[in-house]
C-alpha positions as CSV (number, residue, x, y, z in Angstrom):
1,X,121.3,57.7,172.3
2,X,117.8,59.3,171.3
3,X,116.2,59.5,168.5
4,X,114.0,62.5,167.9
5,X,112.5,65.1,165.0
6,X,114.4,68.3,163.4
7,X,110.8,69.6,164.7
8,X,111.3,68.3,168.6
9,X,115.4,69.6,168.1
10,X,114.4,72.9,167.0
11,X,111.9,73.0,169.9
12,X,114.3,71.7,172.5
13,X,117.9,73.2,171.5
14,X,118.6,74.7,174.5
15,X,117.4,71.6,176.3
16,X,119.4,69.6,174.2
17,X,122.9,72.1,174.5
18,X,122.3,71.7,178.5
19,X,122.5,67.6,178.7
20,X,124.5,66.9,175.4
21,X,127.5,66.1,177.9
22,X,125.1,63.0,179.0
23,X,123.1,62.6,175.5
24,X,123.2,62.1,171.9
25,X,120.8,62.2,169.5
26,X,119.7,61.1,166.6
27,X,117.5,63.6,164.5
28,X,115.2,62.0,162.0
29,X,113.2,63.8,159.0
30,X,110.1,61.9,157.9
31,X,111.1,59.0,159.7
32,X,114.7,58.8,158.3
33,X,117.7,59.6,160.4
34,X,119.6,63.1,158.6
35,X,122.1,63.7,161.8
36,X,123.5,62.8,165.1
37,X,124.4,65.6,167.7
38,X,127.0,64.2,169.7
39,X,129.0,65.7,172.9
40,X,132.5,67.2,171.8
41,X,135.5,66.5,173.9
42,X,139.6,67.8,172.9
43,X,141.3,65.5,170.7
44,X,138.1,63.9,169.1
45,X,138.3,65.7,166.2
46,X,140.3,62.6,164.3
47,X,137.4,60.9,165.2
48,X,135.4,63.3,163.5
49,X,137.8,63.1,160.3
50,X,137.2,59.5,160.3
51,X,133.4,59.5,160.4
52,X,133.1,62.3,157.6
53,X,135.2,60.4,155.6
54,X,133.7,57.0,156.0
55,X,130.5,58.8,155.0
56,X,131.6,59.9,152.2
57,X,132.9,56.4,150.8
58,X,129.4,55.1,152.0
59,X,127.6,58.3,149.9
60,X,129.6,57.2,146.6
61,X,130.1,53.8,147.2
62,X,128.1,53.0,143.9
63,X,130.4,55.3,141.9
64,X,133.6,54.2,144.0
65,X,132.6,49.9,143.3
66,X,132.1,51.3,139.6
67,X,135.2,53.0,139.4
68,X,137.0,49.9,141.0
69,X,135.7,47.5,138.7
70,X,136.9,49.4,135.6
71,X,140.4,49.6,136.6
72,X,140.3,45.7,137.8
73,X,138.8,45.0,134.3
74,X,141.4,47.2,132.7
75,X,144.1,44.7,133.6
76,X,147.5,45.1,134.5
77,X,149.5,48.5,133.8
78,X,152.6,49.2,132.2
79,X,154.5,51.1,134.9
80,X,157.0,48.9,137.2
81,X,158.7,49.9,139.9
C-alpha cells in the first residue's frame, strides 16, 4: 500500500493505471487520507458493497448510536408476533 497526494495521483495516473495490478494507494489531501485506489478483479464487487456500506455506518455512526439509543429508551413495543 502507498500513500501519496491527489497532487502526486493526478501527476502520475497513468503511472499508477500501469502497476495498480501490483499497488494500492492511498491518496491523502492535506495530510488526511480521502481515497484508496485499489486493483479490480471479477467477483470483488460484494466486497466493494460491503466496504461502501461499512462506510456509511461509520459516516453516520453518531446519528445511527443516537437513533439506537432512542428506541432502547423508548422501551418495549406493543406488536407481538
Amino acid at each position: 500500500m502507498h500513500i501519496i497526494s491527489t497532487k502526486q495521483m493526478q501527476q502520475k495516473i497513468g503511472e499508477i493505471s500501469a502497476n495498480i495490478d501490483q499497488k494500492a494507494y492511498i491518496i491523502t489531501n492535506h495530510g488526511k487520507g480521502k481515497m484508496v485506489i485499489l486493483p479490480y478483479f471479477d467477483g470483488c464487487d460484494e466486497w466493494i458493497e460491503d466496504y461502501i456500506e461499512d462506510y456509511e455506518m461509520m459516516k453516520n455512526k453518531d446519528k445511527l448510536q443516537k437513533e439506537l439509543k432512542e428506541s432502547l429508551d423508548s422501551g418495549i413495543g406493543k406488536i407481538r408476533i
